[in-house]
C-alpha atoms as one frame of an Amber mdcrd trajectory, in Angstrom:
protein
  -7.447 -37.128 -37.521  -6.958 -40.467 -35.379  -7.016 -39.203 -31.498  -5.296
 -41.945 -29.417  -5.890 -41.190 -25.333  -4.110 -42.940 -22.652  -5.911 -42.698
 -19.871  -5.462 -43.901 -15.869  -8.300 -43.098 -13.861  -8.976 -39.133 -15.221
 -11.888 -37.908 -16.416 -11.703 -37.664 -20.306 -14.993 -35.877 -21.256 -13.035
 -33.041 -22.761 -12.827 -35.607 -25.722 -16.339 -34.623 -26.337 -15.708 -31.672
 -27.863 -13.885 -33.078 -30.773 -16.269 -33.394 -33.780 -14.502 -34.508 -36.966
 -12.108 -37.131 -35.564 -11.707 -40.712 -34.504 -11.314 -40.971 -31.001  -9.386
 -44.062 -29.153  -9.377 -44.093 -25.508  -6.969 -46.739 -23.709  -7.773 -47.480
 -20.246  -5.451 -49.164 -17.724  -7.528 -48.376 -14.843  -9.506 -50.566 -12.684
 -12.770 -48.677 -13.632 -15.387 -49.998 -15.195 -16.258 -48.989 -18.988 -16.335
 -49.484 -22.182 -12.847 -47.668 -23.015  -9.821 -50.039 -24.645  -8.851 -51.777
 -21.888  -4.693 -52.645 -21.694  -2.508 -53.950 -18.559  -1.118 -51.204 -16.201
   2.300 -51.292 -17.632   4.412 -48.822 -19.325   2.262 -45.563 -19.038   1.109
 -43.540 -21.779   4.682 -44.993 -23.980   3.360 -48.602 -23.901  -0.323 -47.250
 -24.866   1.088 -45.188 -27.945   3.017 -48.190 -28.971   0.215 -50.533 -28.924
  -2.153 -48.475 -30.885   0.550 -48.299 -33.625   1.078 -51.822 -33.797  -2.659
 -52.421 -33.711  -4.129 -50.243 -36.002  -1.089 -50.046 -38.496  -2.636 -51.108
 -41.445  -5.660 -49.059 -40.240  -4.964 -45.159 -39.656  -6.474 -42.095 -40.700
  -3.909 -39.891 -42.427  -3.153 -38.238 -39.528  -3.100 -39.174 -35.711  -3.133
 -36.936 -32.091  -1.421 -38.797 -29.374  -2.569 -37.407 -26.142  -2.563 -38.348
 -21.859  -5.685 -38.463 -20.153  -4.771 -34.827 -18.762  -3.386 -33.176 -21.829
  -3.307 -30.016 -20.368  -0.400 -29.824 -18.078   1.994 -30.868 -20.882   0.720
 -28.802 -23.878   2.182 -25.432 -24.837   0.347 -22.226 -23.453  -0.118 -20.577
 -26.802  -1.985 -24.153 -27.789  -4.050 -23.599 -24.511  -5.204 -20.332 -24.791
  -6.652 -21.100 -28.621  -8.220 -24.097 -27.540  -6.897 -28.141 -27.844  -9.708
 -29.069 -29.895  -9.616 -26.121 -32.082  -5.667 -26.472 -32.641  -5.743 -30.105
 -33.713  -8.989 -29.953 -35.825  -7.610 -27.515 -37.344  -4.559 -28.332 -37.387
  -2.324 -26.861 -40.872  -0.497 -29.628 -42.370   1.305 -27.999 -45.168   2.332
 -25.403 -42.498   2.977 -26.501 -38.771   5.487 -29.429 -39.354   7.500 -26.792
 -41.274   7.812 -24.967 -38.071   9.123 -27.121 -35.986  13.096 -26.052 -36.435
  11.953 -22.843 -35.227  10.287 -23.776 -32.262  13.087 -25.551 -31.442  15.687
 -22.276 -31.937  13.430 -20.116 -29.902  12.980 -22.469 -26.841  16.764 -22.869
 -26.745  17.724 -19.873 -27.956  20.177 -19.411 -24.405  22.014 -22.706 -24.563
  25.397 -23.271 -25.087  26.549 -24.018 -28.494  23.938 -23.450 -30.392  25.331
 -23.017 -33.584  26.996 -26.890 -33.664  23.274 -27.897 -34.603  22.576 -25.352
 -37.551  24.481 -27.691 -39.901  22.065 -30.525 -39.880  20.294 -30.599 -43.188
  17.464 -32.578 -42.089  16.600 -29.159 -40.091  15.629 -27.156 -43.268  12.107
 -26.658 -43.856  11.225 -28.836 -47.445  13.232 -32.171 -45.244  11.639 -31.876
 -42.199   9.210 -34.988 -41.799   5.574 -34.668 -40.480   6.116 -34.661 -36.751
   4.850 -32.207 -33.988   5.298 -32.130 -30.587   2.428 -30.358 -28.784   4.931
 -29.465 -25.547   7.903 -27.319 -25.188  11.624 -28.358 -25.979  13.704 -29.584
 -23.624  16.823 -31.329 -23.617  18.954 -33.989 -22.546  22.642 -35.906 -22.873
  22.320 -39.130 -24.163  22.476 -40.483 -20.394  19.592 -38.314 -19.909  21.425
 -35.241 -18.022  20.338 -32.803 -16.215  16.740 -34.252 -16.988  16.439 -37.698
 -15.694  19.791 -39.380 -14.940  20.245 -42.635 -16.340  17.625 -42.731 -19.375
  20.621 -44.479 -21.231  19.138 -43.298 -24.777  22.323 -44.310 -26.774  22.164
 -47.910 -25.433  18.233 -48.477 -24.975  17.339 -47.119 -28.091  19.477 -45.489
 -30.318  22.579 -48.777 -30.080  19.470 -51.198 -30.023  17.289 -49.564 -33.317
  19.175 -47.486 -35.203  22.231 -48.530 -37.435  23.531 -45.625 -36.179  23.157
 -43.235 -33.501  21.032 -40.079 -34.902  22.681 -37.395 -32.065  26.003 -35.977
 -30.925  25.018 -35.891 -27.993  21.878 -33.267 -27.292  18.307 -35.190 -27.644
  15.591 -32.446 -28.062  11.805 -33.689 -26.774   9.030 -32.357 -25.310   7.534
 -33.229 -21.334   4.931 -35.721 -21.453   5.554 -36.742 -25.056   2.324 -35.491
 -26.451   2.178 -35.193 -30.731   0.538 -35.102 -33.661   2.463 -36.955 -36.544
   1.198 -38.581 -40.282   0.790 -41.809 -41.335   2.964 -41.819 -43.508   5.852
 -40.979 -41.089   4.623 -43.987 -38.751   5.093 -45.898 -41.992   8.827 -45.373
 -42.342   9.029 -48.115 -40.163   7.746 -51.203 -40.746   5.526 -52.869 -37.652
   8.483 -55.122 -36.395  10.478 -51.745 -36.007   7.657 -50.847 -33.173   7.039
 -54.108 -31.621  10.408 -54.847 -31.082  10.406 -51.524 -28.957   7.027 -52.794
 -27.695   9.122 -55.737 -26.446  11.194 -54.135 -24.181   8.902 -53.156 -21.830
   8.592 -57.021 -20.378  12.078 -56.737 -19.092  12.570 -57.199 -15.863  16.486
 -55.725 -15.170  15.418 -52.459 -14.141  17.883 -52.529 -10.872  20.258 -49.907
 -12.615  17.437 -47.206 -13.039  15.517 -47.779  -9.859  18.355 -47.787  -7.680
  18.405 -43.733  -7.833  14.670 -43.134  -8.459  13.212 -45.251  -6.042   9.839
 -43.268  -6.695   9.265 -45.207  -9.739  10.295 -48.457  -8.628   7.058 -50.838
 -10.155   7.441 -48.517 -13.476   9.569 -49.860 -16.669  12.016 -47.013 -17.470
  10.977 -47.741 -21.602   7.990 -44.964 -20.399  10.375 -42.432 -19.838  12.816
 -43.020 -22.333  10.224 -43.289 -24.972   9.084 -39.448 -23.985  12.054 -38.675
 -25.002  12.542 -40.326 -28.211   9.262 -40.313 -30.205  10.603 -37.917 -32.833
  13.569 -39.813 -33.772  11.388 -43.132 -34.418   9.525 -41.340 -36.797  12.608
 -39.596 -38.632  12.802 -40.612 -42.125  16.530 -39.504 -41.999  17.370 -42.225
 -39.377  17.855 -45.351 -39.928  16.744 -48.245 -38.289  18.061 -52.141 -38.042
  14.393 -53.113 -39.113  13.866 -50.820 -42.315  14.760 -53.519 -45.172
């Protein structure tokens, strides 16, 4: 297991405890030491990104993507057993498989439910190696209630994707925290990512800002990203970059 860290100033000793994997820490901090240094741009989206471009030709089979305080984003049941012990020993051939029904018991009060239990990518022996270490939430494709003006359809689905993978409902999980295999990384080919990578040097972020002024200095790719990983790596999607 590759574990990639993006850190900003927190202490990241608990990475210590992690025996049998390869550990990558990012920094964009103004500390000095010897972690991965990167600009302060883009949070942990931008760090995720990079590491995938970077090492793409160069990953173990399996990679942990994690923030420097893992802890408030990561699902109680993964808490009390331990992080290290959960990823270490982490069951391939079982825990992607469970994924459709983590996402049926977290939402298991919403509206309309059933419109979702025809997708056939949501059976067990298609799902595709990808798992979110957070609880489900869920958004419009504009982002409501969650974070108003995300714009998923135009920044990423309309951008990447041939065609859009959702209706409308875009299931993700706080803080964008996963585990996923190499192999699903590899559905795309490198351009796929850096072209994503690309969009976090624009600079016409006036339509987001102008209701969140609290992240005003922040590219709005970091949050939309969050929202989004498991749909880059979804073999059943495809992208404008895959031939």
């Amino acid at each position: 297991m590759d574990i990639i860290v993006a850190r900003f100033a927190k202490d990241v000793s608990w990475t210590n405890q992690f025996k049998n994997s390869r550990i990558f820490v990012y920094d964009k901090s103004s500390d000095k030491n010897d972690y991965i240094k990167l600009p302060n741009i883009g949070r942990e989206s931008h760090t995720f990104l990079y590491h995938i471009i970077k090492n793409y030709d160069d990953m173990s089979d399996y990679l942990c993507f994690l923030q420097d305080n893992p802890f408030d984003h990561i699902r109680n049941d993964i808490k009390s057993n331990g992080l290290q012990f959960f990823i270490e020993s982490f069951d391939k051939t079982m825990e992607f498989k469970s994924i459709p029904k983590h996402i049926w018991a977290y939402q298991a009060n919403w509206e309309n439910i059933d419109e979702y239990k025809h997708i056939d990518y949501l059976d067990d022996s298609n799902m595709f190696d990808f798992y979110p270490l957070g609880v489900y939430f869920n958004c419009d494709l504009n982002g409501n209630p969650c974070n108003p003006e995300w714009y998923l359809k135009t920044t990423i689905f309309d951008m990447f994707f041939i065609d859009c993978p959702v209706q409308n409902k875009v299931f993700f999980t706080p803080g964008g925290q996963f585990i996923v295999s190499k192999s699903a990384i590899h559905v795309r080919k490198k351009i796929f990512y850096e072209k994503i990578l690309e969009e976090f040097n624009r600079i016409d972020e006036e339509m987001y800002f102008k209701l969140h002024p609290v992240y005003t200095g922040h590219q709005k790719m970091a949050w939309v990203l969050e929202a989004v990983w498991a749909y880059l790596f979804n073999k059943h999607f495809k992208s404008k970059y895959d031939n």
